[in-house]
C-alpha positions as protocol buffer text, in pm:
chain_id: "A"
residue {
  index: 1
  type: UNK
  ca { x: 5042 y: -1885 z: 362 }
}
residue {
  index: 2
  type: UNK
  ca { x: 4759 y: -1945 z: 131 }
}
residue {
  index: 3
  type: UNK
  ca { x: 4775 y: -1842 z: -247 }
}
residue {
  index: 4
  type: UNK
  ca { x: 4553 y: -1520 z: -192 }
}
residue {
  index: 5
  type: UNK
  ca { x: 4750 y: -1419 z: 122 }
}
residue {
  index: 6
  type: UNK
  ca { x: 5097 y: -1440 z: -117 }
}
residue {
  index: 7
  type: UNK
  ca { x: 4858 y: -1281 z: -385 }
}
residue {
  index: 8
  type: UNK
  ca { x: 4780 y: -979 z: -173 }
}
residue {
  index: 9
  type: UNK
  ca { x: 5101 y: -959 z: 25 }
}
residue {
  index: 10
  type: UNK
  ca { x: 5289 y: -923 z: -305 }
}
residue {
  index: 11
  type: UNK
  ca { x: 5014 y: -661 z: -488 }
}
residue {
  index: 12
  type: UNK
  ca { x: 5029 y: -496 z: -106 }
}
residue {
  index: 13
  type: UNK
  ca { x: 5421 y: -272 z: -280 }
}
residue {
  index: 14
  type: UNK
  ca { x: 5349 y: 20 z: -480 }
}
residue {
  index: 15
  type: UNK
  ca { x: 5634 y: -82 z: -731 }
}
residue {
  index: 16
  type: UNK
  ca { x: 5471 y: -435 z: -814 }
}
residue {
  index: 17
  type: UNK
  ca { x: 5136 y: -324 z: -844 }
}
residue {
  index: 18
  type: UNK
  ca { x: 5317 y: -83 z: -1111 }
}
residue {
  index: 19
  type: UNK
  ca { x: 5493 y: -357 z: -1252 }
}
residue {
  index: 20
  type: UNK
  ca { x: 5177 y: -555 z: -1300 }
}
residue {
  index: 21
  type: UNK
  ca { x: 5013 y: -313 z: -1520 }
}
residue {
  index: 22
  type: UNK
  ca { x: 5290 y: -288 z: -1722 }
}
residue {
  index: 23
  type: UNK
  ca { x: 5283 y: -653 z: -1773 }
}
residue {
  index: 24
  type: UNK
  ca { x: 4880 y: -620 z: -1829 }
}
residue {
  index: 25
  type: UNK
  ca { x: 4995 y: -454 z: -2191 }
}
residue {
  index: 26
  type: UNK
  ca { x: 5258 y: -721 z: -2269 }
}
residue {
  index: 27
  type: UNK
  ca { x: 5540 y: -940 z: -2117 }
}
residue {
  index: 28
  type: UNK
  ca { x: 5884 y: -732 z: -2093 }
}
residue {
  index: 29
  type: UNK
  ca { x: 6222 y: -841 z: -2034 }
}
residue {
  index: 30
  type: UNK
  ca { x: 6309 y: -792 z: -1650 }
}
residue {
  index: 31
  type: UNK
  ca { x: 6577 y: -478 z: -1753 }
}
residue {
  index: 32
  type: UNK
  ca { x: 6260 y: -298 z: -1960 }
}
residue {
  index: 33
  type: UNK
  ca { x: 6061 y: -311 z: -1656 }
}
residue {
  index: 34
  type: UNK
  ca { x: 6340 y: -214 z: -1413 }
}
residue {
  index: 35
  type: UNK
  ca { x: 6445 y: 80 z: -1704 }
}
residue {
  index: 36
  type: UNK
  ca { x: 6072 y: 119 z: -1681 }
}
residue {
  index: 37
  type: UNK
  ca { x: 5999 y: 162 z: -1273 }
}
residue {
  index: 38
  type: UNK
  ca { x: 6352 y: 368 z: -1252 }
}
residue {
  index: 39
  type: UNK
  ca { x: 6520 y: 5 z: -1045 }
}
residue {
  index: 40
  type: UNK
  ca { x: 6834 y: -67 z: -1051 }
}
residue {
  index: 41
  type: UNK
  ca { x: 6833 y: -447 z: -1149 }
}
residue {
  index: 42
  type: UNK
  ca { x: 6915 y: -626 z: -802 }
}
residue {
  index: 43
  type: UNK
  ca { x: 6596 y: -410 z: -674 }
}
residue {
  index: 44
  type: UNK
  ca { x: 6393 y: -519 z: -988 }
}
residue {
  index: 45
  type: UNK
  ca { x: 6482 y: -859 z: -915 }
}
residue {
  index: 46
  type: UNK
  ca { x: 6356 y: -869 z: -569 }
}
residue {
  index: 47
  type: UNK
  ca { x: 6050 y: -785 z: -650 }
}
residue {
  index: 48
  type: UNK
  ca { x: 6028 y: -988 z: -986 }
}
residue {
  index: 49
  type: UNK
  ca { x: 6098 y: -1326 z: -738 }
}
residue {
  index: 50
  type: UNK
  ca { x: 5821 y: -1247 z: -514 }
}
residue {
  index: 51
  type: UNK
  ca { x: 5592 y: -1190 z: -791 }
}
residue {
  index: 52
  type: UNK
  ca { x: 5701 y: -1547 z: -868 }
}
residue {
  index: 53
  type: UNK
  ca { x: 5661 y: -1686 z: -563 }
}
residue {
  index: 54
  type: UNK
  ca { x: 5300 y: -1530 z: -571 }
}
residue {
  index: 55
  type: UNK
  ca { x: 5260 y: -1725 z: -857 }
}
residue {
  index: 56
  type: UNK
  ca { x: 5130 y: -1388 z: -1060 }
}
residue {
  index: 57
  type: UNK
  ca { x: 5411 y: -1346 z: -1267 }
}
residue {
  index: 58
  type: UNK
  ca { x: 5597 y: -1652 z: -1460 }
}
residue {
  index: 59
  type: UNK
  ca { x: 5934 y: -1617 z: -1695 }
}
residue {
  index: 60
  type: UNK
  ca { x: 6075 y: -1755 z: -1959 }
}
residue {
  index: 61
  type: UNK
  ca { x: 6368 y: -1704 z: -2130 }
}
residue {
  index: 62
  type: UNK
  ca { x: 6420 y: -1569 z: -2492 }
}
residue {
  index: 63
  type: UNK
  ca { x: 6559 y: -1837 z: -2780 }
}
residue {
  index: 64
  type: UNK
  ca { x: 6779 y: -1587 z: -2897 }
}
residue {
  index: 65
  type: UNK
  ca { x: 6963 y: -1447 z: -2580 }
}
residue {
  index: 66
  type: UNK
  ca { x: 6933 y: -1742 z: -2303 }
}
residue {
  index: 67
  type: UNK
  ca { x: 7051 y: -1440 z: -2062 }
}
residue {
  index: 68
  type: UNK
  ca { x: 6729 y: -1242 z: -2089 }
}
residue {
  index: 69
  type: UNK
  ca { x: 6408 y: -1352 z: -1953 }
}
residue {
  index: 70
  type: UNK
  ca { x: 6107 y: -1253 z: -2004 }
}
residue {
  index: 71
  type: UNK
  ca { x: 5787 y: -1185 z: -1766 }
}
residue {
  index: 72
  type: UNK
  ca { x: 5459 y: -1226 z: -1817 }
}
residue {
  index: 73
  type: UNK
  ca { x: 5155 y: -1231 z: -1564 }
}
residue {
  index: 74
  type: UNK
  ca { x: 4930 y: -1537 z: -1512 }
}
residue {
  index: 75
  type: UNK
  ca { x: 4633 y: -1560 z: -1510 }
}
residue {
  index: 76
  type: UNK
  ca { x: 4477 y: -1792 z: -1211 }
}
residue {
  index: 77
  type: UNK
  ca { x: 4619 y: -1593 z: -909 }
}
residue {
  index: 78
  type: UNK
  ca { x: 4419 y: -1287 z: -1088 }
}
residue {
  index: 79
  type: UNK
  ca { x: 4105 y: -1518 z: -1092 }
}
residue {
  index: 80
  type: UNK
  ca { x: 4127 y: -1611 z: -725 }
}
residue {
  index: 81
  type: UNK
  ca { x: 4101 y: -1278 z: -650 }
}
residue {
  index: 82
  type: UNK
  ca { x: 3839 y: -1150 z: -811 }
}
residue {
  index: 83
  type: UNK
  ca { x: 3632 y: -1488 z: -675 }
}
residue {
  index: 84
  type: UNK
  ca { x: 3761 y: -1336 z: -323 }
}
residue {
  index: 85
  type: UNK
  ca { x: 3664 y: -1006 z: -398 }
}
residue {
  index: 86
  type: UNK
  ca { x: 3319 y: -1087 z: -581 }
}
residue {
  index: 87
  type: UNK
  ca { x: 3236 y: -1317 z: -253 }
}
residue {
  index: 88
  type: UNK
  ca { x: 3326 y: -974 z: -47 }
}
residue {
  index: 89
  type: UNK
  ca { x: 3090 y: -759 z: -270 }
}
residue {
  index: 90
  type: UNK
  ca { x: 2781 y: -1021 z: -230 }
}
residue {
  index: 91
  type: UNK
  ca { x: 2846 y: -1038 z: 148 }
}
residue {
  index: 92
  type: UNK
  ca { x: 2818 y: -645 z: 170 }
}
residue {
  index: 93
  type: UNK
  ca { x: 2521 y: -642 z: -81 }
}
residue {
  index: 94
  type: UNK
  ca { x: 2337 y: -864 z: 109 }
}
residue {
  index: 95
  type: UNK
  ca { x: 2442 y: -644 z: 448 }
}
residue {
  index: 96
  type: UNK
  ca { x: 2346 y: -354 z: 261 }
}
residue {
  index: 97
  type: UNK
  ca { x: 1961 y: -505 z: 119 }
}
residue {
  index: 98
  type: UNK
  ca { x: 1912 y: -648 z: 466 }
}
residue {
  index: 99
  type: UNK
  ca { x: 1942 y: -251 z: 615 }
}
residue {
  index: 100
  type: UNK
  ca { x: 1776 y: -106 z: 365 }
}
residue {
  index: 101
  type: UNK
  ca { x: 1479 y: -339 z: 430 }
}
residue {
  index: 102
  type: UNK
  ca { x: 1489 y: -278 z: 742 }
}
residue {
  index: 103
  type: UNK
  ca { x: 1496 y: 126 z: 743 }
}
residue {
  index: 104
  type: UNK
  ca { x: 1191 y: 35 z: 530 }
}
residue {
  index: 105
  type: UNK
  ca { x: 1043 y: -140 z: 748 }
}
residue {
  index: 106
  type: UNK
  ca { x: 1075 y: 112 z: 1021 }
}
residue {
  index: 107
  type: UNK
  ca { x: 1025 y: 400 z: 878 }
}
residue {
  index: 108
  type: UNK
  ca { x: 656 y: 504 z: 910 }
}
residue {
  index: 109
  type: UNK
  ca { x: 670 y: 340 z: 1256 }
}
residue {
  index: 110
  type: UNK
  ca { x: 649 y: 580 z: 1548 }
}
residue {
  index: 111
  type: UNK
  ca { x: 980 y: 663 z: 1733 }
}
residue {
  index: 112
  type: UNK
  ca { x: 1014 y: 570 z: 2093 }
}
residue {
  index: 113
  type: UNK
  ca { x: 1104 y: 859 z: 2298 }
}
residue {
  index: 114
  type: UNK
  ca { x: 1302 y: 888 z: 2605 }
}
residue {
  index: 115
  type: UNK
  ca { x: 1203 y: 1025 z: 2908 }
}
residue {
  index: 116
  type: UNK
  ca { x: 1295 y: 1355 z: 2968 }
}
């Protein structure tokens, strides 16, 4: 699976979409986010590990309490998608010109009508 598959497989859940903007604000321990998205913390840490293997999430754990990690998103997943996406608008832009030369085109020309 390439990165953006992974990347929009994992943003494809309801619940990690919401946990992404939550991280968008700041990182959070994983039991703020679960407290946060009403998970228990086996739930919160499925979807916390796929997030990681998406490569849009990364932890690290606090000096203070090696027990508690801490999430925060990164950044270059986020930036291959909005390449992919940007690349999608262009496409359709250029689909959308190309019609909208052509109605032009056509418009004042007479209208071939069927035989009735």
């Amino acid at each position: 699976m390439s990165g953006l598959d992974l990347t929009l497989a994992a943003l494809a859940d309801p619940v990690r979409r919401h946990a992404i903007e939550l991280l968008r604000r700041e990182p959070r321990p994983a039991g703020e986010l679960a407290s946060a998205l009403g998970l228990r913390p086996p739930a919160m840490s499925r979807h916390l590990r796929i997030l990681r293997q998406a490569s849009l999430v990364e932890e690290e754990r606090r000096d203070d309490d090696a027990r508690v990690r801490v999430y925060r998103l990164r950044r270059e997943r986020f930036d291959e998608l909005r390449a992919w996406v940007e690349e999608v608008e262009a496409f359709w832009a250029d689909q959308l010109d190309a019609f909208k030369e052509h109605a032009e085109r056509t418009r004042g020309a007479p209208r071939a009508r069927g035989k009735r």
